[in-house]
C-alpha positions as CSV (number, residue, x, y, z in Angstrom):
1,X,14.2,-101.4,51.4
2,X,15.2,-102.0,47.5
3,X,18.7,-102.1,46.5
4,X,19.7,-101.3,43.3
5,X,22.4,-101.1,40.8
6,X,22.7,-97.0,40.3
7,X,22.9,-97.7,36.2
8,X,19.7,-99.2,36.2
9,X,17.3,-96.1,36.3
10,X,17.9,-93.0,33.9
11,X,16.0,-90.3,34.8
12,X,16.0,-88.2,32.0
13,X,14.5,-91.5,29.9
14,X,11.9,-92.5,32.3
15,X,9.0,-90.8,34.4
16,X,8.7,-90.8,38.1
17,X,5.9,-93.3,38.0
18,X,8.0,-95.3,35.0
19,X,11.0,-95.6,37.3
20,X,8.9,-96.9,40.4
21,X,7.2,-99.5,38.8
22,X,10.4,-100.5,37.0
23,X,11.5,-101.2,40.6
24,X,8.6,-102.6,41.4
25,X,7.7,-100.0,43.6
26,X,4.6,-97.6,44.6
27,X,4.7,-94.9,42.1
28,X,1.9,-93.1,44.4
29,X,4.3,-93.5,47.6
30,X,7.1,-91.1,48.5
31,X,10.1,-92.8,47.7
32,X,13.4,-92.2,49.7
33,X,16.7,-93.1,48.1
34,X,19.7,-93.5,51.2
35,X,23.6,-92.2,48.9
36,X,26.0,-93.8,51.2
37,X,28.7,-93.3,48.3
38,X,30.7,-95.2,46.6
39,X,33.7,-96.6,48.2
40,X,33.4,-99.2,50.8
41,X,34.6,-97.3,54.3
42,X,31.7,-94.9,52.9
43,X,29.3,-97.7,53.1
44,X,30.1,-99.5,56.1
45,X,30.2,-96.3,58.5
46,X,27.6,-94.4,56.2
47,X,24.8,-97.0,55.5
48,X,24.1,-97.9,58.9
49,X,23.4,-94.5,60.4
50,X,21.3,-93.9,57.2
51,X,19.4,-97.0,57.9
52,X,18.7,-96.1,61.2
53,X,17.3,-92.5,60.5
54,X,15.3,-94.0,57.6
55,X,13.6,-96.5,60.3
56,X,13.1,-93.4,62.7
57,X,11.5,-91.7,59.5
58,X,9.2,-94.7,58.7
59,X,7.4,-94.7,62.3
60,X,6.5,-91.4,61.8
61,X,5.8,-91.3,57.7
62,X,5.0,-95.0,56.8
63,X,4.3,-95.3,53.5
64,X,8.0,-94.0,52.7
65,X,9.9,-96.4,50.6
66,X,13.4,-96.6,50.8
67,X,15.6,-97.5,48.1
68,X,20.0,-98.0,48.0
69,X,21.0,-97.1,44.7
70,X,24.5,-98.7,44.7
71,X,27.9,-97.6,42.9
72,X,29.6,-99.8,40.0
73,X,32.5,-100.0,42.1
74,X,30.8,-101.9,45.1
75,X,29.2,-105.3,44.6
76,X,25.5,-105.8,45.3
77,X,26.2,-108.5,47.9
78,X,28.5,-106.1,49.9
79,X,25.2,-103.9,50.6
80,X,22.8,-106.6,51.2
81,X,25.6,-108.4,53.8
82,X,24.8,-105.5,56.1
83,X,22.7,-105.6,58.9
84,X,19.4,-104.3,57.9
85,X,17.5,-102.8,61.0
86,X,14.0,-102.1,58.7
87,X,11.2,-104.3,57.8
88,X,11.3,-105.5,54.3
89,X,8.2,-104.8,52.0
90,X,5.7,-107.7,51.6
């Protein structure tokens, strides 16, 4: 699972493929972005039911990626501190 800052990806300036490996991820694979919103009582009860059904997605469809794009008003580390329940890309 990637998280990002949401500013760093404009669509209407890069491609698909562009964007991926900008993030360093498989422009070939189906990418999966989780929106918990942006305030933090929408990320603490949000995120981890999101994180869950993305897990329950990835036994069935593996070679989804999953990716957090995250607000400007929440900090990177207040995403990161959560318990992540899914296996982290190699």
């Amino acid at each position: 699972m990637s998280v990002i800052r949401s500013s760093t990806i404009c669509t209407t300036c890069l491609s698909r493929t562009q964007a991926a490996r900008s993030l360093g991820l498989d422009a070939q694979s189906p990418i999966v972005a989780l929106l918990p919103g942006s305030r933090r009582q929408e990320l603490r009860s949000l995120l981890p039911m999101m994180l869950a059904a993305f897990q329950r997605i990835q036994q069935r469809l593996p070679r989804r990626t999953g990716i957090i794009p995250v607000a400007p008003t929440l900090a990177m580390d207040e995403v990161q501190r959560l318990p992540d329940p899914l296996p982290h890309a190699s």
